[in-house]
KEVO-132566 format. One line per field, with one value per residue (C-alpha): residue number from 1; residue in one letter; x, y, z. Coordinates in steps of 0.5 Angstrom, whole numbers, plus 500, padded with zeros to 3 digits. Layout:
// residues N
k	[NUM,...]
r	[A,...]
u	[X,...]
v	[Y,...]
w	[Z,...]
***
This chain:
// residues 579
k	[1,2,3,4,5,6,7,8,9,10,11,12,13,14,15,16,17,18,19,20,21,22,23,24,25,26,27,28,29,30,31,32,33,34,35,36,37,38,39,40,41,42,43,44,45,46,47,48,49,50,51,52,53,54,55,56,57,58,59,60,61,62,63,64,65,66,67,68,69,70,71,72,73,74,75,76,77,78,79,80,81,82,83,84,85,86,87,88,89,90,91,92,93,94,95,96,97,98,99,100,101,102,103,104,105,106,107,108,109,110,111,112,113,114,115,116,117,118,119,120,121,122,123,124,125,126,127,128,129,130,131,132,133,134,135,136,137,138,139,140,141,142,143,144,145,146,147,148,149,150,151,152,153,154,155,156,157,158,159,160,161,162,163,164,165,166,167,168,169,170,171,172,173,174,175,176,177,178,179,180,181,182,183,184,185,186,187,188,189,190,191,192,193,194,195,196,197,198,199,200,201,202,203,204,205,206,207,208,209,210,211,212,213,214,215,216,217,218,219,220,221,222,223,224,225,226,227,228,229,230,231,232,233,234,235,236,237,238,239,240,241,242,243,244,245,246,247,248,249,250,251,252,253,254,255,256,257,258,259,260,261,262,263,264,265,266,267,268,269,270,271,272,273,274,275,276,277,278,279,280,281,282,283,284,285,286,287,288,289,290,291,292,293,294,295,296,297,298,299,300,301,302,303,304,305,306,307,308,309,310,311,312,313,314,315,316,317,318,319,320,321,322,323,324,325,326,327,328,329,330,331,332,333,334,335,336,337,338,339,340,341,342,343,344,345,346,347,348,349,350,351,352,353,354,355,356,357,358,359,360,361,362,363,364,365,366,367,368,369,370,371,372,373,374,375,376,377,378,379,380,381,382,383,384,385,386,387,388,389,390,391,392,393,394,395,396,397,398,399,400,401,402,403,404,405,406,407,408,409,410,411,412,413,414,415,416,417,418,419,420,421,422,423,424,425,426,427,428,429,430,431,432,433,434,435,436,437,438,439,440,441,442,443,444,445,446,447,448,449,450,451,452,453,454,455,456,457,458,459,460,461,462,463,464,465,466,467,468,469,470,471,472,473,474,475,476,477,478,479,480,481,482,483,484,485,486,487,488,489,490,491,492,493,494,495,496,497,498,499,500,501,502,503,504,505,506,507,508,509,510,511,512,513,514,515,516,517,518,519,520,521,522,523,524,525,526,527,528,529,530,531,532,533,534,535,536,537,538,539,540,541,542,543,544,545,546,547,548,549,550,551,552,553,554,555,556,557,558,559,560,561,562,563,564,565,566,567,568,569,570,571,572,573,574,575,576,577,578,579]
r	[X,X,X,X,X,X,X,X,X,X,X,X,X,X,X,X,X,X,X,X,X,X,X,X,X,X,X,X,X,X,X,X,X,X,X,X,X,X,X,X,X,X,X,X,X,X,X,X,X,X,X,X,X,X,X,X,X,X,X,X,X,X,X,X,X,X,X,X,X,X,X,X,X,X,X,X,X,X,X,X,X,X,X,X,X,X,X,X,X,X,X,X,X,X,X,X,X,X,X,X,X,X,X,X,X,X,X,X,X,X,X,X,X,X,X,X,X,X,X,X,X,X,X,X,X,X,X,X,X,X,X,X,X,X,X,X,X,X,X,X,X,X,X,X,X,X,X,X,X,X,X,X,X,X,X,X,X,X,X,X,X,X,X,X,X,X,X,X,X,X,X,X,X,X,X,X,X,X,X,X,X,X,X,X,X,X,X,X,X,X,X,X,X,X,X,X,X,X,X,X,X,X,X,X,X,X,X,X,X,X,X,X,X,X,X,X,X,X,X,X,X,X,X,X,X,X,X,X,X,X,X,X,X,X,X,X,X,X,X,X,X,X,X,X,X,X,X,X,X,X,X,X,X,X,X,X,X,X,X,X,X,X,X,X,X,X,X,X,X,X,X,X,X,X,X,X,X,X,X,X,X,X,X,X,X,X,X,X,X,X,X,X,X,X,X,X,X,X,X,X,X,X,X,X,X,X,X,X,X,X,X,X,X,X,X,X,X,X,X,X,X,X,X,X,X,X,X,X,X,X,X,X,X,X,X,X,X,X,X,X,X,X,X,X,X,X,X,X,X,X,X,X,X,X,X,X,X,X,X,X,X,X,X,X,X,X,X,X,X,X,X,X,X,X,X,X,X,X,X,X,X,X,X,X,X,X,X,X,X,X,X,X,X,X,X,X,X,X,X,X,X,X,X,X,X,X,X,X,X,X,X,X,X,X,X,X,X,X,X,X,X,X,X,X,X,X,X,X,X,X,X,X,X,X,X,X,X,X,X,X,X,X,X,X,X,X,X,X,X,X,X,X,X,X,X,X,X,X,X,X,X,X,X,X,X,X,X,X,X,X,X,X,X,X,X,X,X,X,X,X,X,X,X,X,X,X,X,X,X,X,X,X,X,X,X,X,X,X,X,X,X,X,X,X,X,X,X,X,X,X,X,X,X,X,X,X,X,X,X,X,X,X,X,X,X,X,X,X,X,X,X,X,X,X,X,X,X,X,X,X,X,X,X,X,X,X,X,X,X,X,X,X,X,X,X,X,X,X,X,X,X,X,X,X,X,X,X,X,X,X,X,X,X,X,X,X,X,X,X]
u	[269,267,265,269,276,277,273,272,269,264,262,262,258,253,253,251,245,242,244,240,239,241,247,249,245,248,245,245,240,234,230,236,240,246,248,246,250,247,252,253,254,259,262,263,266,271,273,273,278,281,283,286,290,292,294,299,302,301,300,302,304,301,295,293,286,283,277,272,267,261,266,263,261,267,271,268,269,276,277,275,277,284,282,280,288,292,293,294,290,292,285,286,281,281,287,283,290,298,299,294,297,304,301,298,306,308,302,305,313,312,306,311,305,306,298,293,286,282,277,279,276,281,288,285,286,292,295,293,296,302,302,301,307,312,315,309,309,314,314,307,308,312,305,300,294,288,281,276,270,273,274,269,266,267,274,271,272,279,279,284,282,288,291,290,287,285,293,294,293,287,290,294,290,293,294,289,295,291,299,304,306,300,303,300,296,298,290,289,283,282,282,277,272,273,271,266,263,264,260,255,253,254,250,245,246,241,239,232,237,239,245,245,253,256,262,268,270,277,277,277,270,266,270,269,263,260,261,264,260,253,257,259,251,247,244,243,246,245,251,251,258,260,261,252,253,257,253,247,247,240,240,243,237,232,235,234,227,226,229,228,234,236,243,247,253,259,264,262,263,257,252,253,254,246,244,248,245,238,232,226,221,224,223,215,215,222,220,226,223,227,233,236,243,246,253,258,266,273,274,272,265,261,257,253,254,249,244,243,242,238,233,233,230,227,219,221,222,229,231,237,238,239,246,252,259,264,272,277,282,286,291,286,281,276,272,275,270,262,256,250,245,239,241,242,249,254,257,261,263,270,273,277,282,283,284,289,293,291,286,279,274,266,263,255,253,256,256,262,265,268,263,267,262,263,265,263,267,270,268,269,277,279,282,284,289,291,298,302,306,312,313,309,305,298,295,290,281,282,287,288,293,294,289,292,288,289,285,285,283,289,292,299,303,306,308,315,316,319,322,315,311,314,314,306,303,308,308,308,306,311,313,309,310,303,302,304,299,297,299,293,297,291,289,282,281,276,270,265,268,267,272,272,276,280,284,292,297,302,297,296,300,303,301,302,304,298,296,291,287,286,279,277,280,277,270,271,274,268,263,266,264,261,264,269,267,265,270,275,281,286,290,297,304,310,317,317,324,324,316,311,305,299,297,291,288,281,277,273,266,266,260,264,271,268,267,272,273,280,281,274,275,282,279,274,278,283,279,274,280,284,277,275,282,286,291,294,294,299,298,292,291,286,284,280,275,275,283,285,289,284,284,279,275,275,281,284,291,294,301,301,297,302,308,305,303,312,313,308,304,298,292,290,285,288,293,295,301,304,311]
v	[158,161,169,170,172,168,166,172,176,169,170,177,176,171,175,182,179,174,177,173,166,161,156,151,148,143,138,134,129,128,135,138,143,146,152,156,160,166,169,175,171,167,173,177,171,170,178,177,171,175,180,176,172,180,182,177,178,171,174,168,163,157,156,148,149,144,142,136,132,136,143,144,151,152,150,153,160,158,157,162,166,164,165,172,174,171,165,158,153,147,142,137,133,133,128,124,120,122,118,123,128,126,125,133,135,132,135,141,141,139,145,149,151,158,159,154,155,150,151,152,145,142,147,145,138,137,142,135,131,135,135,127,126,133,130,130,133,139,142,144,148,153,154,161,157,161,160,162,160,165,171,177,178,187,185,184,191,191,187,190,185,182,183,177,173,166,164,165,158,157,151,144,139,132,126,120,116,110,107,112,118,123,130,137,138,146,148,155,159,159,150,150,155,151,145,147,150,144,140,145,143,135,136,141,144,150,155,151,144,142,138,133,132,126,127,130,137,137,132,134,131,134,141,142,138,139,147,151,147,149,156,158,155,158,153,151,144,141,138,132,128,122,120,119,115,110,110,110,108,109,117,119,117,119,126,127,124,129,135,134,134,133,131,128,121,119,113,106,104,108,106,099,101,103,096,092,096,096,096,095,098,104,105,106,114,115,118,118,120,128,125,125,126,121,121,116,116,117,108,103,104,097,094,090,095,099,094,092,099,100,094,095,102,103,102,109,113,112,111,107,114,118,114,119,115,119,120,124,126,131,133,134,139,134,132,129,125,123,122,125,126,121,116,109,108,103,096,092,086,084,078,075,072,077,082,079,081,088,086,089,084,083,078,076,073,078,072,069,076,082,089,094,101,107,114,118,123,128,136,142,144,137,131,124,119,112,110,105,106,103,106,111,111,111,104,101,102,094,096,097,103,108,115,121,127,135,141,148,143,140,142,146,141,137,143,142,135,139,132,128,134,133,126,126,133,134,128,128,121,119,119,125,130,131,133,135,131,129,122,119,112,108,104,104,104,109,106,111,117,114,112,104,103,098,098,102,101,101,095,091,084,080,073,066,070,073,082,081,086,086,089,083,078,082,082,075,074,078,074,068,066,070,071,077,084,088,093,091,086,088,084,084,081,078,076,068,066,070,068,073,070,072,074,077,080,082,084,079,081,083,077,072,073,070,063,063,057,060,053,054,062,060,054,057,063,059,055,061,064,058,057,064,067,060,063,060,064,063,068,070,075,075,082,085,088,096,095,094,102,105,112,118,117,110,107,101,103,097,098,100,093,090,093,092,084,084,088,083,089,088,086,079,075,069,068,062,062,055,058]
w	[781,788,788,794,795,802,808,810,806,805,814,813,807,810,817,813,810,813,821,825,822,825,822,827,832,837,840,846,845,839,842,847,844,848,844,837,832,828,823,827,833,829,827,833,836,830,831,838,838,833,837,842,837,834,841,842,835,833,826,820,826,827,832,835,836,840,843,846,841,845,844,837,837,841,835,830,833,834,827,823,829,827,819,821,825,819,823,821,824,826,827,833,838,845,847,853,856,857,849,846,850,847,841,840,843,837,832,835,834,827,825,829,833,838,840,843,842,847,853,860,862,857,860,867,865,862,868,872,868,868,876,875,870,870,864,860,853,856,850,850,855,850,848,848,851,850,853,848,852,857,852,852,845,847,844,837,836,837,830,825,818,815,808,806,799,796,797,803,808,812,816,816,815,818,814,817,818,815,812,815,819,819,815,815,808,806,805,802,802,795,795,800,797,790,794,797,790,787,793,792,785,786,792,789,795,797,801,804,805,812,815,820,822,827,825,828,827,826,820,814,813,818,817,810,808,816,817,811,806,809,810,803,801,806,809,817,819,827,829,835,838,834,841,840,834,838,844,840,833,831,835,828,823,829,828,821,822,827,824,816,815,807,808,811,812,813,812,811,817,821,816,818,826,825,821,827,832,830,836,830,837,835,827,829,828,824,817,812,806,807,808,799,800,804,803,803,803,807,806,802,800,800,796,801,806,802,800,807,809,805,805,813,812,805,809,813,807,805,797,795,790,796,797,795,795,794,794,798,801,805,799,796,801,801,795,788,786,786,781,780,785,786,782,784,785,781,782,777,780,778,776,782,778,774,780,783,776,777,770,769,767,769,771,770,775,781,786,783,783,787,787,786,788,783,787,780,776,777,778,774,773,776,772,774,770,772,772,773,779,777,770,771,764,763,764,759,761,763,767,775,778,781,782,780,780,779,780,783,790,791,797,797,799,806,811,812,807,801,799,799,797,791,791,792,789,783,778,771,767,764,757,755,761,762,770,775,778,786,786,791,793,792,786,781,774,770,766,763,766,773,779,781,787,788,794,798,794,801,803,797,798,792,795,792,786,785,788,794,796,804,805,800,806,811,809,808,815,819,816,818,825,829,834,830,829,822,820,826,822,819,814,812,810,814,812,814,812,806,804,804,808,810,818,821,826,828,834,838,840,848,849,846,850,857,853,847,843,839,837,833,831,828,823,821,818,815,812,809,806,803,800,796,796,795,801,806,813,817,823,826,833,836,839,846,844,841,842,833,831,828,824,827,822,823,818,819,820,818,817,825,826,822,827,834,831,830,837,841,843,840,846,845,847,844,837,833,829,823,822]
***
């Protein structure tokens, strides 16, 4: 268990000892840096904010804070100032158009949000849509908004600590909304110390590591692992736009050569960014060999995504030991599972047949079947059961179901969802009573103490009498042809005259769109498909490129892809459909 009571006493703790270390850099570009926090600076500035949000007696409400990818330390105050006037922090990013901007509005009736925290430039801009689109999100403008890059940090003595303890919540961690409506996860201070502690001895974490974070800061991932975990350890971390990653993928690893930094990762997806995007010209003067932690998680973690990751830069100094696949979610804080640090990661390869019965059994030769990556076991107090979703009985070690977890790190709770908190964070196997349980809603099996994951059990199809997994078919599919886009497809199934039958939709490369041959495209996907997952296609959408509903973490939201397929309101390139 954690030392301390609250995050608090965890900055104030930090600022007293270590006053005038720095904790967070932010970088511009590989050597520019745009701003720095020591532990005092962090400090003040949370009282100041504090203060302010005192002031307005804004004490237990709820507080959007709100700010621009490139507004990283901005935002990092603004937190803990929210954690230091007892105010709930409702973690959102910048919207860029009026859909986001109605989307944050919807954020903020549903936490019941009174304050907002953001940036003069960010309130300028959304008076300018206003002015544009009177009608625009007019219960925004119920909200105390507060510019905290223009608060003057002399208030920092006006701070009156609050009576709080572990119990209370720090923030409202919403959902990624990858298979429905995001929700607002209840996260006390207690869960996030847990986890932070149970991240600090996975990742042997200490005072001489060093974090390079890309990812954003509002999310569960970038927020706990990327800013309170170096916090609650003691180690510096530099931060960078996830808008640089997309820009220049090959900027990230350019960072952590420069900077020697020992940790660092993010979802699947990034790691296959970087491989897609390689300038070899670049790699002369990289040296990955100080990079021993290289996390990976919030998706589907593939086996082959690694090894090509690993095979591209294994001659700068990367380590297959350095990957760390791991497992969680927002109702869990962050961290369920992950293995043991340097240790090669563990694939078994499934029978497919087998799979598609929801059985476990390996195969020798692991062409002929699916890998499934470990996301290693399970930490301290925390405890996973597989259960079967429907019977809600325990499922036999050759059998695939549901994930369900327990420990201190569970969230609270959905805010304001009593009926699906009980459904989700309340349930018992059934008929022993054993529980209560987080039910994950996605799919695996244990073996040897360790998780295998398999898929979503809202995405999971029953095709041709058999269980079908979508990201089996839509790796299969973005190999097809190259004219579609690696992690831009989305599978599901639709309704034809009462038979449910497959449909696609996948992102076509920008160079391709000029000359397009669907005709071509649409053969090669269904004759793949029919050819390794003996399925009949029956719908593919062709999409612009960059245009597929993605999470911000960068999920595939496949029911939303699903819904916009049904209303005609995805942005095609080009369909075919045999109904």
């Amino acid at each position: 268990m954690s030392k301390y009571s609250t995050l608090i006493t965890l900055l104030r703790d930090r600022a007293n000892e270590q006053p005038n270390e720095k904790i967070y850099t932010f970088l511009e570009d590989i050597k520019t840096v745009k701003g720095t926090l020591t532990y005092q600076e962090l400090e003040t500035r949370a009282r100041a904010i504090a203060a302010q949000l005192q002031s307005l007696n804004a004490g237990g409400s709820r507080a959007l804070v709100v700010y621009p990818y490139a507004g990283g330390l901005e935002f990092i105050a603004a937190f803990f100032g929210c954690l230091y006037a007892n105010v709930v922090a409702v973690t959102s990013n910048a919207p860029q158009n009026a859909a986001a901007i109605a989307k944050l509005e919807q954020r903020a009736i549903d936490s019941q949000a009174t304050v907002g925290l953001t940036t003069q430039e960010l309130i300028d801009r959304f008076q300018f849509l206003r002015v544009k689109n009177p009608e625009l999100a007019p219960k925004l403008d119920q909200i105390k908004w507060i510019a905290t890059d223009r608060l003057d940090n002399a208030i920092a003595s006006d701070w009156i600590e609050p009576h709080i303890n572990g119990d209370n919540l720090a923030f409202l961690q919403y959902t990624s909304g990858s298979t429905g409506i995001p929700k607002g996860v209840m996260v006390s201070h207690q869960n996030i110390l847990q986890n932070s502690e149970i991240i600090k001895q996975t990742f042997q974490h200490t005072s001489q590591s060093k974090g390079a974070i890309w990812l954003p800061l509002y999310h569960d991932m970038g927020l706990i692992g990327g800013v309170i975990q170096p916090l609650y350890v003691g180690f510096p971390v530099l931060l960078m736009s996830p808008i640089s990653l997309i820009q220049n993928p090959l900027r990230w690893l350019e960072i952590v050569s420069h900077h020697r930094a020992t940790t660092s990762g993010g979802p699947n997806f990034a790691y296959d960014l970087v491989c897609r995007n390689l300038n070899r010209d670049r790699l002369e003067n990289l040296d990955l060999s100080c990079w021993d932690l290289a996390f990976c998680g919030a998706e589907p973690v593939l086996a082959h995504t690694l090894e090509k990751f690993y095979q591209t830069f294994a001659a700068i100094g990367f380590r297959k030991e350095a990957f760390y696949p791991c497992y969680g979610m927002a109702e869990a804080t962050l961290f369920i599972t992950g293995g043991v640090k340097s240790e090669i990661p563990q694939v078994k390869y499934l029978d497919s047949k087998a799979l598609s019965e929801n059985k476990v059994i390996e195969v020798e030769d692991p062409e002929q079947g699916r890998s499934i990556v470990s996301c290693g076991q399970v930490w301290l107090d925390s405890k996973i059961a597989i259960v079967n979703p429907e019977t809600l009985t325990e499922c036999s070690p050759d059998e695939i179901g549901e994930i369900w977890v327990s420990g201190s790190g569970m969230g609270r709770g959905y805010w304001g969802q009593e009926q699906k908190t009980t459904e989700t964070f309340e349930a018992f196997i059934q008929p022993t009573g054993v529980g209560p349980f987080l039910r994950t809603g996605d799919l695996g099996f244990l073996a040897n103490g360790e998780l295998f994951i398999t898929g979503r059990l809202k995405d999971v199809m029953i095709l041709w009498g058999r269980y079908q997994y979508p990201q089996y078919i839509e790796q299969t599919i973005e190999k097809c042809h190259p004219a579609l886009r690696s992690n831009c497809s989305a599978v599901f199934s639709i309704q034809v005259k009462d038979e449910e039958c497959l449909a696609i939709a996948v992102e076509v490369e920008r160079t391709h769109l000029r000359n397009l041959n669907v005709r071509e495209i649409v053969t090669a996907i269904c004759q793949t498909v029919i050819q390794e997952h003996t399925i009949e296609v029956r719908a593919v959408a062709l999409l612009k490129t960059g245009t597929i509903p993605k999470t911000s973490s960068g999920k595939i939201q496949r029911s939303s892809c699903k819904a916009m397929f049904l209303e005609n309101k995805l942005d095609l390139v080009g369909q075919w459909q045999n109904f």
